[in-house]
Structures are given as structure tokens and as C-alpha cells.
N, C-alpha and C positions, 0 to 999 in steps of 0.2 A: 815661125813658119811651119805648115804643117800639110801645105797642099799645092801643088803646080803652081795654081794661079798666084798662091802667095810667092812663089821663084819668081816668075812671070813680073808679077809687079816692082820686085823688090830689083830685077835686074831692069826695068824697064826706070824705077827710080837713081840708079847706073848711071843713067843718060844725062842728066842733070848734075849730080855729084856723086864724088867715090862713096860705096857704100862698102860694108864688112857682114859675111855670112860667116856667125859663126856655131861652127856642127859642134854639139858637145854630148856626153851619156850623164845622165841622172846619178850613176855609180861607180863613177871614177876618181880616184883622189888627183890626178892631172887636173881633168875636168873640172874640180872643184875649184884648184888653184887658178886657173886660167878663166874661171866663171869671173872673180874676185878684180882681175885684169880688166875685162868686159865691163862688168860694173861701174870700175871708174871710170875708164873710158865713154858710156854710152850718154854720156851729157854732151859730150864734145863731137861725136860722131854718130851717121844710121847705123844700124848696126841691129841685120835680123837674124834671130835664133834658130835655132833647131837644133829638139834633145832627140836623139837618134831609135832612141827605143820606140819614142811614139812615130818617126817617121821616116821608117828603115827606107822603101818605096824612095821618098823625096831625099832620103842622103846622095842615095845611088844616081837619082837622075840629073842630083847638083855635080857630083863628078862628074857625071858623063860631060852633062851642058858646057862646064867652064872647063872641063880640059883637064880638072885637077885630081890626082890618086887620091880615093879614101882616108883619113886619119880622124883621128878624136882623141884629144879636142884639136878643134881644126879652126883658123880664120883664116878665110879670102877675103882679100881686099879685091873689090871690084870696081873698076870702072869703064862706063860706056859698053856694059853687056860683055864685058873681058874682064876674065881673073887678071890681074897686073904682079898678085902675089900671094904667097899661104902661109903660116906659119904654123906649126905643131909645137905641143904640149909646154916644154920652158920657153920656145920663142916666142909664144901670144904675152908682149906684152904692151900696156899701157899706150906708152911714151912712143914705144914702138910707132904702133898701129895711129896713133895720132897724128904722128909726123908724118908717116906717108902718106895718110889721107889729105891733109893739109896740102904737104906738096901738089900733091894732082888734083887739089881743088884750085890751087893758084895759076896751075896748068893751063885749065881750063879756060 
């Protein structure tokens, strides 16, 4: 993601199923780790990017929007246009983030 509309869409796809935004930096060794997380994960779940360098502007207005304090790397699990939950740098992980998506897909 790289611009409003892309938030816009990405929490409007929310409505339908839990999605995962996850804010990371291009030059973090966290980041790196928790990209690796991501990766395996994005078969099994949506899950939209953003590297914060290119899109300082859209980090900040993702905090604001869902309610949630800055970090990187950062995943929000989102659903229904609401953060449900965030995890930071060792907590992004996998298994993690699948299961709760799952859960509140079953919710639904």
C-alpha cells in the first residue's frame, strides 16, 4: 500500500474478511525477521504491505484511522474496518496471525 485509497480499499476489503496490514522499514533486522513471518503466511491470508520509508504520510494515517500506536514492524489484524489486534517485532508471527485470522473468519 502506498496511498489513502489503497487503506481505503484494503479496510473496505475488512468488511468481507479479517485482513493483516503489515507496516515494516526496508532497513531493519526486526523487519527482516517478521518480513520471513509474512511471507509464509500470505498464501493463507490478505495481508497489505507498507515499507514505511516510502510511505511515512500513510503509516501515520493508518495509526490514526485504526486507533493503533506506531511500531515497525508492525501487523494489524483487521477486521470489519477495526483493528481487533497488533502485534510488534517477535510477536508477528506465522501461526500466530493465521489463527486469529481464521478464528474471526469463522466468526463471521
Amino acid at each position: 500500500m502506498s496511498t489513502s485509497q489503497d487503506l481505503d480499499a484494503a479496510l473496505q476489503a475488512s468488511q468481507d474478511h479479517p485482513i493483516v496490514i503489515f507496516k515494516h522499514s526496508n532497513s531493519c533486522p526486526f523487519s527482516a525477521r517478521a518480513q520471513v513471518q509474512i511471507a509464509n503466511a500470505k498464501h493463507d491470508i490478505d495481508i497489505h504491505g507498507i515499507v514505511i520509508q516510502y510511505a511515512k504520510d500513510l503509516s501515520s494515517e493508518i495509526a490514526e484511522r485504526l486507533g493503533v500506536d506506531h511500531a515497525s514492524p508492525q501487523a494489524i489484524v483487521v477486521n470489519k474496518g477495526k483493528a481487533v489486534s497488533h502485534y510488534w517485532r517477535k510477536e508477528i508471527q506465522e501461526e500466530t496471525l493465521k489463527e486469529q485470522v481464521n478464528n474471526l473468519g469463522q466468526e463471521a
